[in-house]
N, C-alpha and C positions, 0 to 999 in steps of 0.2 A: 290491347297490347301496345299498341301508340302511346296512351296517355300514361301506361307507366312506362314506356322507354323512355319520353320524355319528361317524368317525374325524377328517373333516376338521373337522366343529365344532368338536371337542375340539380338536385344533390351533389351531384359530383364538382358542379360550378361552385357553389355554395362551399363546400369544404374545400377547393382550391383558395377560394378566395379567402375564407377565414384561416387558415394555415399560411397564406403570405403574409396576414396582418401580423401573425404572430409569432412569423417568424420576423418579419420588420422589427416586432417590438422588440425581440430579444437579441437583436444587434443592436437598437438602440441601448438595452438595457447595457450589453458588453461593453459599448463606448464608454461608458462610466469612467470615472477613474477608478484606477484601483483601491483606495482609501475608501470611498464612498463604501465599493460593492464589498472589501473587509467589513465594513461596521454592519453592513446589512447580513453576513453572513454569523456574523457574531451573534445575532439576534434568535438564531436558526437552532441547532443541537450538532452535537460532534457529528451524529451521524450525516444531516443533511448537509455539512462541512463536505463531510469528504465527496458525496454525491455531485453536489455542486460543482464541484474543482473540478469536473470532466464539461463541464459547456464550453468553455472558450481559453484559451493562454490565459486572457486575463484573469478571467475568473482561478482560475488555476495557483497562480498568482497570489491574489488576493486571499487565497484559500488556505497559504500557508505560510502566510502574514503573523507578525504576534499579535497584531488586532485583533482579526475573526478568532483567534484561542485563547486569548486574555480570561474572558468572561466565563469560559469554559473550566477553570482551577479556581483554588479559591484563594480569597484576600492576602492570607498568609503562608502564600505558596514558600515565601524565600527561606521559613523557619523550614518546613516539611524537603525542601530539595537540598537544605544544609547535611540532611542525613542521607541522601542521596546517590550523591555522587555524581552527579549526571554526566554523560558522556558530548550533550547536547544543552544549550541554555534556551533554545528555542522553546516559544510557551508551547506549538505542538508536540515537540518531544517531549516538553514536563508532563505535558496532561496523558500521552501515554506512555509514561513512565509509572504513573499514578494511579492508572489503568489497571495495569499489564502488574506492576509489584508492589501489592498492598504494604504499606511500615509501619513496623511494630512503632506503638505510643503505649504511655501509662506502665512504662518498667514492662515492656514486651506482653499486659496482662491483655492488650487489645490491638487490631489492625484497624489501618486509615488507607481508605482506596478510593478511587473515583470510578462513578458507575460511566463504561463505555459507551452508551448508548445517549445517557443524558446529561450528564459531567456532573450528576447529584453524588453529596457524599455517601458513603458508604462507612460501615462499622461493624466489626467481626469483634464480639467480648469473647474471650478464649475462655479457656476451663477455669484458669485459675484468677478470673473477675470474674468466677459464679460463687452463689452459695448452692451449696452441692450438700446435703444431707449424710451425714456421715462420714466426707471425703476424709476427712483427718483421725477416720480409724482406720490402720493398716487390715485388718482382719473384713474390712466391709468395699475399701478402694484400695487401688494401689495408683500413684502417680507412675509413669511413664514416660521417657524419652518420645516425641510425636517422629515418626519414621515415616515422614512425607515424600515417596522416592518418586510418585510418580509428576509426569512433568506437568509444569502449570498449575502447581496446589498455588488455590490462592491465599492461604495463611503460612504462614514461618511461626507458630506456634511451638515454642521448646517442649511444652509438655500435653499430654493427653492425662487423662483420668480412668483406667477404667474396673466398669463392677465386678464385684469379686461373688459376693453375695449378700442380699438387701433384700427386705418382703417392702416397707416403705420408700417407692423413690419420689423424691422431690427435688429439682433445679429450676435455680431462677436466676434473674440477672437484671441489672436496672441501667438505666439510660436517659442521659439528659438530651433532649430535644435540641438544644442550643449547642450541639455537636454536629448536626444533621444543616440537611436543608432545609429551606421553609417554605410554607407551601407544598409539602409534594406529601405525595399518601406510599407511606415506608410499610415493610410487612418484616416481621421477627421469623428466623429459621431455625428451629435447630438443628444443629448439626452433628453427624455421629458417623460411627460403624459399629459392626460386630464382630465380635471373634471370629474365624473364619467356623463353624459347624460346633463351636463350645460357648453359644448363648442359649438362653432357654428363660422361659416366663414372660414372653411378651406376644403370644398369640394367644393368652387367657382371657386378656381382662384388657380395654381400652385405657391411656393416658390421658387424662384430664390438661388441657391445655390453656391457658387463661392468661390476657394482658390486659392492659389498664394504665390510663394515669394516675400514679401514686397517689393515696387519699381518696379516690371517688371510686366505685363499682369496676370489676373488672368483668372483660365479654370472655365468654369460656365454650369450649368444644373438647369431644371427644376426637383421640385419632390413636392409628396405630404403630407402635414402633417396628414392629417385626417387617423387614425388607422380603422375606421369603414366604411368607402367607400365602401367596398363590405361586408360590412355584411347585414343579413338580412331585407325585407323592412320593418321587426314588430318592431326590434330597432330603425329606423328614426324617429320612430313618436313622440319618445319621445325628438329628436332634432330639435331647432329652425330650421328654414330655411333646413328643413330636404332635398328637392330634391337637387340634386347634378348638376354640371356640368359633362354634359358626356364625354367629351375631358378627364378628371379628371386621366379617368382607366388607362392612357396611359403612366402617369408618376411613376417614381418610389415609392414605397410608404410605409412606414415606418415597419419594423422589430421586433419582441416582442422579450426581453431579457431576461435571465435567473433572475434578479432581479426585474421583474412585470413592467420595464418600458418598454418604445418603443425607439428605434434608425433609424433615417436613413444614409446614406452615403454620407456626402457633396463632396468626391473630395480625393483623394492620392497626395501622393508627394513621394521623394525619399530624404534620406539623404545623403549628398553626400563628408562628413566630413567639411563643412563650416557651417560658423556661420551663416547661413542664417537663415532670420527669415520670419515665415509662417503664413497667416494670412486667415482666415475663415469666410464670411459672409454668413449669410441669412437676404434675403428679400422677400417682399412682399409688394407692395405701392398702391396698389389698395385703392383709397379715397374712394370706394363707396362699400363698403364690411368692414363693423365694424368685428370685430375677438373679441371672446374672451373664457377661459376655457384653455388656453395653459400654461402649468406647464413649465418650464425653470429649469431643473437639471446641463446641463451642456454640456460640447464635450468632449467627449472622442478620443483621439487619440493612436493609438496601432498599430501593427503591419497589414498588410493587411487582412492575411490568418490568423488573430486569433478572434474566436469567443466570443463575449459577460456574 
């Protein structure tokens, strides 16, 4: 009983002691100047940004510097905030401005956003920089006004696409790598909804999902589009061809996002500082399986590890 009373002293001497050191160090480290502990903060990600700025005034400070945010946007931020308007010239107010509201580029067919957590670019292709299988017959698509009400969509997309009636779907969309970051491992989304209870054909038969660097082999997986596959058996009923394929559960199946739509995950890549360009398909070729009720918003590509 002695020798661990007197075990746990020493412990508790021991952690006394190593907690003054390190708290010494970290007033030494606040002494810094402010310029110093900016560049070191630069070094860090938006998020440990903002963490940071709670240890001391100074850090505080330093934290919302245009230093520590410089590094955070990118090179040719002054073209991207010309369309802007910013209420703020501050680089932390651009980078979350850049955040917060994705801009439309490429004649509104694409968004340009910065991912929050790591200040990587980001890129949303809308419907209308896909090639969409049939989109340009009225009788198979119909184009639509995008009626984004809810708050925080993050695309301003003018139009949606959606199925009318199709046995083959196919969507793809291509992307040059020297739009992105470098260095970082990106993942393709697509993006959608459904008629609210007037889709049908997509708890049949799995979609073929496939990306790749143009020219070389592309990597492929099966997944599901139907958002409602395991919900309740009292919603089916109100969907055509309501029983499902039971294989169905097996494949991956789509994601609810923070803007009322659904996402799944076609495929990552890495970028690796070349111009390589990436390309994204979905299919589905089953002739004997009509589809229709699928809204076409877009693919989003972002960084791996950042959320919707």
């Amino acid at each position: 009983m002695k020798e661990s009373l007197e075990k746990q002293i020493s412990n508790e001497r021991e952690w006394e002691k190593r907690s003054e050191s390190e708290g010494k160090e970290m007033v030494e480290f606040s002494s810094l100047p402010e310029g110093v502990i900016a560049n070191i903060l630069s070094l860090t990600s938006p998020l440990d940004n903002c963490r940071l700025s709670a240890v001391s005034w100074t850090f505080h400070a330093a934290a919302q510097s245009d230093v520590a945010w410089e590094r955070f946007i990118p090179s040719d931020y002054h073209l991207l905030i010309s369309r802007m308007n910013p209420t703020s010239s501050s680089k932390k107010d651009i980078f979350f401005s850049l955040s917060d509201t994705p801009l439309l580029i490429d004649d509104g067919k694409q968004s340009f956003s910065l991912d929050i957590w790591s200040g990587k670019k980001c890129i949303m292709l809308g419907a209308r920089d896909l090639s969409i299988s049939g989109s340009d017959t009225s009788s198979l698509w119909k184009w639509v006004p995008h009626q984004g009400s809810r708050v925080g969509l993050r695309n301003r997309f003018g139009e949606v696409v959606v199925l009318l009636d199709i046995c083959l779907l196919e969507v793809s969309g291509k992307i040059s790598c020297r739009m992105l970051s470098p260095a970082t491992t990106y993942a393709a989304y697509f993006v959608f909804k459904m008629k609210k209870r007037k889709y049908y054909g997509f708890n049949l038969d799995p979609v073929e999902a496939m990306l790749g660097v143009v020219g070389d082999d592309c990597h492929g997986k099966n997944v599901c589009l139907d958002p409602d596959l395991d919900s309740p058996s009292w919603l089916h009923q109100f969907l055509p061809w309501a029983e499902s394929n039971q294989n169905m559960s097996e494949f991956e199946q789509p994601n609810w996002r923070s803007d009322g739509l659904f996402e799944i995950e076609l495929g990552e890549f890495q970028t690796n500082g070349k111009d390589d360009e990436v390309e994204v398909i979905l299919r589905e070729d089953n002739r004997c399986s009509p589809k229709s009720g699928l809204v076409v918003v877009g693919i989003d590509i972002r960084p791996k590890t950042s959320p919707a």
